[in-house]
C-alpha positions as CSV (number, residue, x, y, z in Angstrom):
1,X,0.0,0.0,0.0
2,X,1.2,3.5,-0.9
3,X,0.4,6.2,1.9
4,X,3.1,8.5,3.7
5,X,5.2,8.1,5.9
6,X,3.7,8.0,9.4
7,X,5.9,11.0,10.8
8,X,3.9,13.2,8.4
9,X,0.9,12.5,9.5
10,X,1.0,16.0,11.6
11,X,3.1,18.0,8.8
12,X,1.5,20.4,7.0
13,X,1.8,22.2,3.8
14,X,2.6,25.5,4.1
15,X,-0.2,28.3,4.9
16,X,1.5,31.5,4.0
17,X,2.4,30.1,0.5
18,X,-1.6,29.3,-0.3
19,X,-2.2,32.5,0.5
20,X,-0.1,33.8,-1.8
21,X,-1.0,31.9,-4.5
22,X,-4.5,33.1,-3.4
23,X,-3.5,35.9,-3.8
24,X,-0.9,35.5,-7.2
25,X,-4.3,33.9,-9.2
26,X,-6.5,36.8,-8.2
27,X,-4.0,39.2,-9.6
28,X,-4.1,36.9,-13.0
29,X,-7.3,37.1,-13.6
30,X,-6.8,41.1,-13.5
31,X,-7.2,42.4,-9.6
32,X,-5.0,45.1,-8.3
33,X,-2.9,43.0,-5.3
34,X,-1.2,44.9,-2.8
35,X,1.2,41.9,-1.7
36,X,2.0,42.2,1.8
37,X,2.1,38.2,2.7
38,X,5.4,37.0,1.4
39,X,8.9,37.8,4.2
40,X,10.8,38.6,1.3
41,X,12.9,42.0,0.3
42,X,11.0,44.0,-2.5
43,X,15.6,45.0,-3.4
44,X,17.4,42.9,-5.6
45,X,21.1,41.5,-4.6
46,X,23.7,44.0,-4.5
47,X,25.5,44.1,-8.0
48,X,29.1,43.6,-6.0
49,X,27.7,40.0,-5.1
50,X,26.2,39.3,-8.5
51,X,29.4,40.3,-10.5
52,X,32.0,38.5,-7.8
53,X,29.2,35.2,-8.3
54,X,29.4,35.6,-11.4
55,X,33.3,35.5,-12.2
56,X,33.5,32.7,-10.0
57,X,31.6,30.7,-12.3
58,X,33.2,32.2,-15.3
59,X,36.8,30.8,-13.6
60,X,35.3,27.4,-13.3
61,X,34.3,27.3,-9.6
62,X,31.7,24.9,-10.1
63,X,32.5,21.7,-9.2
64,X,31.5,19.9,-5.7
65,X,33.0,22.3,-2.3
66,X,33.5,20.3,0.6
67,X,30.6,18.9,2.6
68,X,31.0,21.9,5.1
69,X,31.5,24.6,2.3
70,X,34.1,26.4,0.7
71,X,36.8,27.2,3.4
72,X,37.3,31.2,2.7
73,X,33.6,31.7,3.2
74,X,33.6,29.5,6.4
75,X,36.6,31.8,7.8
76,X,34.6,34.9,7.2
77,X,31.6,33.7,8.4
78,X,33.5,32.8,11.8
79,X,35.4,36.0,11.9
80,X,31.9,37.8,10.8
81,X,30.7,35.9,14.4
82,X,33.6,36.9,16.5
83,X,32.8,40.9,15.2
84,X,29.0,41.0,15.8
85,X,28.0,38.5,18.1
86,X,31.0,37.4,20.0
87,X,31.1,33.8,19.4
88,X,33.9,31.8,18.7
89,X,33.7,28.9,16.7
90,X,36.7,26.9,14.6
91,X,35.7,27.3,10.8
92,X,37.6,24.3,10.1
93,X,35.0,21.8,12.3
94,X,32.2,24.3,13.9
95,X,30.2,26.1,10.4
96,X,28.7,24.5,7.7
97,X,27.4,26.3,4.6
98,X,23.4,25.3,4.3
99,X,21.0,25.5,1.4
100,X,19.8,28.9,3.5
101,X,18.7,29.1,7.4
102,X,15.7,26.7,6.7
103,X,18.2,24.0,5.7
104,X,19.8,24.4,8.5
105,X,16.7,24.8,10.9
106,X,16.2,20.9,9.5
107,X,20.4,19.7,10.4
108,X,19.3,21.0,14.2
109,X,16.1,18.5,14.1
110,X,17.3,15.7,12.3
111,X,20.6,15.3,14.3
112,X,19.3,16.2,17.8
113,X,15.9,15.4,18.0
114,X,14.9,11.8,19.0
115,X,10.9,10.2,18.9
116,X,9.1,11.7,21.9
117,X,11.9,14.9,22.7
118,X,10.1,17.9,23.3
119,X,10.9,20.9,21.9
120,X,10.1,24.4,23.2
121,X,8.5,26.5,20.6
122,X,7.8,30.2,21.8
123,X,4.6,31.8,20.2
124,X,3.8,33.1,17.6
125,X,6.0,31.6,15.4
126,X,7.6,30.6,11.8
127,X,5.6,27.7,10.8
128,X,9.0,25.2,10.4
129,X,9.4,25.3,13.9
130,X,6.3,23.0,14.7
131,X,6.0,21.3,11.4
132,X,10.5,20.2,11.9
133,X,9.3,18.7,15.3
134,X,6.5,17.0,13.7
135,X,9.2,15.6,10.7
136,X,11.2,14.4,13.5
137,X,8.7,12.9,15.6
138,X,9.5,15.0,18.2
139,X,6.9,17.0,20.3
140,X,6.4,20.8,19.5
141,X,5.3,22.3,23.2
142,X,4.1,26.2,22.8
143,X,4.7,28.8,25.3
144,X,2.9,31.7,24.3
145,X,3.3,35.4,24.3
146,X,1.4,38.4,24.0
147,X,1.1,41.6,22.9
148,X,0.7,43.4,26.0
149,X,4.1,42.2,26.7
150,X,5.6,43.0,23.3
151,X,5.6,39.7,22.4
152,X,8.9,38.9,24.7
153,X,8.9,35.5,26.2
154,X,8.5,35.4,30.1
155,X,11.3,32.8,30.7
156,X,9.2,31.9,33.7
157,X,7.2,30.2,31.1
158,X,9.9,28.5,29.4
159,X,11.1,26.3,32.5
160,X,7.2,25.5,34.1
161,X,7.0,24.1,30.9
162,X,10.0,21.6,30.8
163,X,9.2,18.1,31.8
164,X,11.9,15.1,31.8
165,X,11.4,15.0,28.0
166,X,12.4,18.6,27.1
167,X,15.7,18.6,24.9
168,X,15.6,22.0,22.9
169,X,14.1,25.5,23.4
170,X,14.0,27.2,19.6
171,X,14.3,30.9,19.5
172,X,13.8,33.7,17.2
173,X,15.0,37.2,17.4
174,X,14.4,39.5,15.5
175,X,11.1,37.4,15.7
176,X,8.8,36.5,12.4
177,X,5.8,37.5,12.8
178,X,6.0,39.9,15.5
179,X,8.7,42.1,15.1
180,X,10.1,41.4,19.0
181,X,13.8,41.8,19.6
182,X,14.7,39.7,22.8
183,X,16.6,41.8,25.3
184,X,19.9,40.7,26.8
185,X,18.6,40.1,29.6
186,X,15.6,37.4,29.0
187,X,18.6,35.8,26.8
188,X,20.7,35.3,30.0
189,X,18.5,34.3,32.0
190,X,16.9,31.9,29.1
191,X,20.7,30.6,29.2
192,X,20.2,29.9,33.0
193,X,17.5,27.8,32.3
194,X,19.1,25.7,29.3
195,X,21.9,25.3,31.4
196,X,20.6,24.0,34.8
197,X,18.3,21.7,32.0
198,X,21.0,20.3,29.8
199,X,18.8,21.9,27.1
200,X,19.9,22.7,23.3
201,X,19.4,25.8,22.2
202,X,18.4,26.6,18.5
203,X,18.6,30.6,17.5
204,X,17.3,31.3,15.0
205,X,18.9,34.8,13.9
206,X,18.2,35.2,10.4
207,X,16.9,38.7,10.9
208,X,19.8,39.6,12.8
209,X,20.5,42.9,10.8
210,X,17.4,44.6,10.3
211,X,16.9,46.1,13.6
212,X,15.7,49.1,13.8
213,X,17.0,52.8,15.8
214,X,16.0,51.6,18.8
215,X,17.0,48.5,19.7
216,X,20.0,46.0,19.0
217,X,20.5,42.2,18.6
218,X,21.9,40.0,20.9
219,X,23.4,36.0,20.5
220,X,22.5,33.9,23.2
221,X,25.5,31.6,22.4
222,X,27.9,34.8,23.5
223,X,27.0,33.8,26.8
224,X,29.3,32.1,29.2
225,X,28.8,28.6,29.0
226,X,26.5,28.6,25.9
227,X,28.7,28.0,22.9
228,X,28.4,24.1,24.3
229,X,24.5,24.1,23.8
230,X,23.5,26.4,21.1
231,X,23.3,26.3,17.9
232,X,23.4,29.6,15.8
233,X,21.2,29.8,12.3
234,X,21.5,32.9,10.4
235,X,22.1,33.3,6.3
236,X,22.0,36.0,3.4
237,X,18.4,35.8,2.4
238,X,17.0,38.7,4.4
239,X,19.9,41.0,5.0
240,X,21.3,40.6,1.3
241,X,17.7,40.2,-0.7
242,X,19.6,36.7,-1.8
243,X,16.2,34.8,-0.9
244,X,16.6,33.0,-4.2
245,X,20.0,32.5,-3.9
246,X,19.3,29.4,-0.7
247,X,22.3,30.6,0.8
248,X,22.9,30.3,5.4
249,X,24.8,28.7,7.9
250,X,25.1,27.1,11.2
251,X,27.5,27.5,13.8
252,X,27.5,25.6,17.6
253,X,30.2,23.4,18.9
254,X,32.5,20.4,17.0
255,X,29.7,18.2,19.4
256,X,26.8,19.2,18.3
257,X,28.1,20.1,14.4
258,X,29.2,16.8,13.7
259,X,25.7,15.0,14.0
260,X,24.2,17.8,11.4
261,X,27.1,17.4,9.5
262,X,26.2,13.6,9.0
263,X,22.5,14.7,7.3
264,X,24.1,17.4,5.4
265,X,26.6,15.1,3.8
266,X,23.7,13.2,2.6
267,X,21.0,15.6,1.9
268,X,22.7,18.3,0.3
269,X,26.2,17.2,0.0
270,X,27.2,20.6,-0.7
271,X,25.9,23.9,-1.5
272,X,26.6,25.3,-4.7
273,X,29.9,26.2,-5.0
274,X,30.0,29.3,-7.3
275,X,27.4,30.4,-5.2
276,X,29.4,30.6,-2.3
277,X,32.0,33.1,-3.3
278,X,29.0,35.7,-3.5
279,X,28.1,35.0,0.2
280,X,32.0,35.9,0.8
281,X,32.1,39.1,-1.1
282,X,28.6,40.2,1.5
283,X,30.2,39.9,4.2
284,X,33.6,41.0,2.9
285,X,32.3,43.9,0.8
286,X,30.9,47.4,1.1
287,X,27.9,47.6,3.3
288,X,26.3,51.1,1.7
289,X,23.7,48.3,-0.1
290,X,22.5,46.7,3.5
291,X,22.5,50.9,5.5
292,X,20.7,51.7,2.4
293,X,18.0,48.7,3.1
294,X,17.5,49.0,6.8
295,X,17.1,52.7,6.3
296,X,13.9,52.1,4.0
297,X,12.6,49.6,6.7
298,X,13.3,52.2,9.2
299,X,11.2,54.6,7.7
300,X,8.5,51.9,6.2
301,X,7.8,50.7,9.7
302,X,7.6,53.8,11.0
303,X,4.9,54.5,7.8
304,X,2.9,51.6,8.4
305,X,3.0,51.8,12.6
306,X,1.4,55.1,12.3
307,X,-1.0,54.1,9.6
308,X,-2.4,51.5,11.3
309,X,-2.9,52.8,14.8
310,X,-4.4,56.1,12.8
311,X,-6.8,53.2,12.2
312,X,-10.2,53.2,14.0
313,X,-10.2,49.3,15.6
314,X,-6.8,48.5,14.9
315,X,-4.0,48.7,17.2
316,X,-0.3,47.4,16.4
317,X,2.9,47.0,18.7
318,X,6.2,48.9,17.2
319,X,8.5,46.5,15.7
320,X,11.6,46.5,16.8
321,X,13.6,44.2,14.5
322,X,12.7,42.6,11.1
323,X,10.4,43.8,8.6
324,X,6.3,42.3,9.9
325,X,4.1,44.2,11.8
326,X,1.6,42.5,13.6
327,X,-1.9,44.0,14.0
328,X,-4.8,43.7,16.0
329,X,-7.9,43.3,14.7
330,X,-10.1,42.0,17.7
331,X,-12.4,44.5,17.6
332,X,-13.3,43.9,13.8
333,X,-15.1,41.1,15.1
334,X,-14.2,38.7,12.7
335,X,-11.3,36.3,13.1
336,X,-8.0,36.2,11.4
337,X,-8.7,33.9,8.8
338,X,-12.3,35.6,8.4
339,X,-10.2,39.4,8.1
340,X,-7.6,38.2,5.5
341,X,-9.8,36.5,3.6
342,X,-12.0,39.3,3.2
343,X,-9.6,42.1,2.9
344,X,-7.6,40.2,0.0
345,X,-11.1,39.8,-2.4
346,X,-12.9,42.9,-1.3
347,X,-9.8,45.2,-0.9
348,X,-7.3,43.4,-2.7
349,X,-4.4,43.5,0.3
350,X,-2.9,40.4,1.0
351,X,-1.9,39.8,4.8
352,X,-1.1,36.6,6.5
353,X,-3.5,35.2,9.5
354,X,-2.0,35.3,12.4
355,X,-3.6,32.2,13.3
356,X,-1.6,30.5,11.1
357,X,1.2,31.3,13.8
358,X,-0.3,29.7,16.3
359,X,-3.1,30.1,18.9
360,X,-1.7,33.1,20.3
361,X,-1.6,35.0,17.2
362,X,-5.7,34.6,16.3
363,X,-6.9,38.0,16.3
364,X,-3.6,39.9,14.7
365,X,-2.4,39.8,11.2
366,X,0.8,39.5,9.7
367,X,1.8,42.8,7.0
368,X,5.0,42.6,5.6
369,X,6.5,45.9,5.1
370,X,9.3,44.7,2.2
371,X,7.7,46.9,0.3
372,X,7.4,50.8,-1.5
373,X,6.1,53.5,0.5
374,X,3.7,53.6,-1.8
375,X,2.0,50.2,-2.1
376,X,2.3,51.0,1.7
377,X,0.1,54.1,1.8
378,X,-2.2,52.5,-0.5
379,X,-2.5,49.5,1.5
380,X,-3.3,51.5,4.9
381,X,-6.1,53.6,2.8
382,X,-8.0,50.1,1.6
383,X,-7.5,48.5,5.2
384,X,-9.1,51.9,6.5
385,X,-11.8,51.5,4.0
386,X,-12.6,48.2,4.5
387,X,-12.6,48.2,8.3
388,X,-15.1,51.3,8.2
389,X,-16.9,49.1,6.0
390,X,-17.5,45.9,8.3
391,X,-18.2,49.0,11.0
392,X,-20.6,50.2,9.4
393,X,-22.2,46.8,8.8
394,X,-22.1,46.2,12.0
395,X,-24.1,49.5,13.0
396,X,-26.7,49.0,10.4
């Protein structure tokens, strides 16, 4: 008999990708889209990268790298670490080069997770989190947190929620959806925690540079006695508009590097090589392209923060890193699936529910903000529009 293989049962395909295809198909048959839904920079790659890329595969480069990547980018990456977040690693036996952060996001699963671990997933979150756990047959356990608390885990949370099964606690800051930026201090005392637990620690930091004025990032595996139980995920995609380009990394100790090594070998074997010489020329390069970026995020999320709260029935928390805002519609009265639904074929703006992030984000909506100031202004008009609409509705 041919079914699927019993770990999937759980597994599902991805939300935010139906919704925009939703939303791709009513734009074919002629609507005016506003697309909103997809974490993806409206730049393209900085021309340095795409010529260096390119004359590396005019000089041949473009046979297999080695199973952890090409050497010179692994170096940069770890001095690139050792600059901005203060961790040490050996590039020689502590980075490999992944087919981008959600590659890697599966290494940290496959070679750590065992039937029946449970992993700490804080929420809202990215949708791999829970689906990886499921892949792994492993046990996704939420610990929520809300708005009123700018969506910053209490760590409180995190350890009443460990149990004798608990092997990993997965983190994400800058965070997708919210916009939260963790605060050194919940990191160290998270750290506490994992270490009186003998828990891994995934970090998830692929938003690492888009922070905005007023806050900064901080690495939890900077933290003394962390480099032994966390494992770092970042990549280009986000801070280099390379999304296409399937480029990231992870970084943690020779002991827990070697096990995701084993499933990269493999899955992947290597990442394309040619590719790799563009990733070293970001780092290495001139930044103008990424201060450029993060300045138009700076000023689109300060746009779209005032637009929406300038909006009767809809509140939404500043962002303090990445590019999503997260708004409430609660008093709409309609729910998150209900809102976006309604909003893409009446109004033709194209948000994600925040539902689809977990419990704790039903009632909010995901907006992207990766793009113009002007698809931005016209989006905060037809929201307006349409929520005086269902007001008005509601009064008749």
């Amino acid at each position: 008999m041919i079914n699927e293989a019993m770990r999937l049962e759980h597994v599902q395909l991805g939300q935010i990708r139906a919704v925009a295809e939703k939303a791709k198909l009513l734009e074919q048959q002629g609507h005016d889209i506003i697309h909103l839904e997809i974490g993806e920079p409206d730049f393209t790659t900085p021309e340095n990268i795409v010529q260096v890329t390119q004359d590396a595969l005019s000089q041949g480069n473009v046979h297999y790298a080695p199973n952890r990547g090409v050497l010179d980018l692994r170096r940069e990456i770890a001095k690139k670490l050792k600059v901005d977040n203060d961790i040490e690693v050996d590039p020689d036996k502590e980075v490999i080069i992944t087919s981008g952060a959600a590659q890697a996001l599966l290494l940290a699963f496959l070679a750590h997770c065992n039937p029946g671990d449970e992993v700490l997933v804080i929420e809202p979150s990215f949708l791999s989190y829970n689906q990886l756990a499921y892949m792994t047959d492993a046990v996704p356990v939420p610990i929520a947190t809300s708005e009123d608390k700018d969506w910053i885990v209490d760590p409180g949370d995190i350890e009443s929620a460990i149990t004798d099964r608990t092997k990993m606690v997965l983190l994400n800051s800058p965070n997708n959806p919210t916009g939260a930026v963790y605060p050194k201090e919940t990191l160290e005392r998270i750290a506490e925690i994992a270490t009186e637990h003998d828990l891994i620690v995934v970090s998830d930091e692929i938003y690492e540079k888009i922070i905005h004025e007023e806050s900064s990032h901080f690495s939890i595996g900077a933290l003394p006695g962390m480099k032994e139980r966390t494992i770092t995920i970042n990549g280009f995609s986000k801070a280099y508009a390379m999304t296409g380009w399937r480029l990231g990394y992870v970084a943690a100790s020779e002991k827990l590097t070697t096990p995701m090594l084993k499933v990269h070998q493999y899955a992947v074997t290597c990442v394309p090589t040619f590719t790799q010489y563009g990733a070293i020329e970001a780092i290495r390069g001139d930044q103008k392209h990424l201060e450029a970026m993060i300045s138009a995020y700076n000023k689109r999320r300060d746009l779209v923060y005032k637009g929406l709260n300038g909006i009767e029935g809809i509140t939404c928390s500043l962002p303090e890193g990445a590019f999503y805002a997260f708004l409430n519609i609660k008093q709409s009265g309609l729910n998150s699936v209900e809102f976006a639904e309604r909003l893409l074929s009446e109004k033709g703006v194209a948000l994600i529910p925040g539902s689809i992030f977990s419990s704790a984000g039903e009632g909010f909506l995901r907006l992207s903000f990766a793009a113009s100031e002007e698809q931005l202004l016209s989006a905060m008009k037809r929201i307006e529009e349409f929520v005086v609409n269902i007001n008005s509705n509601v009064n008749v």
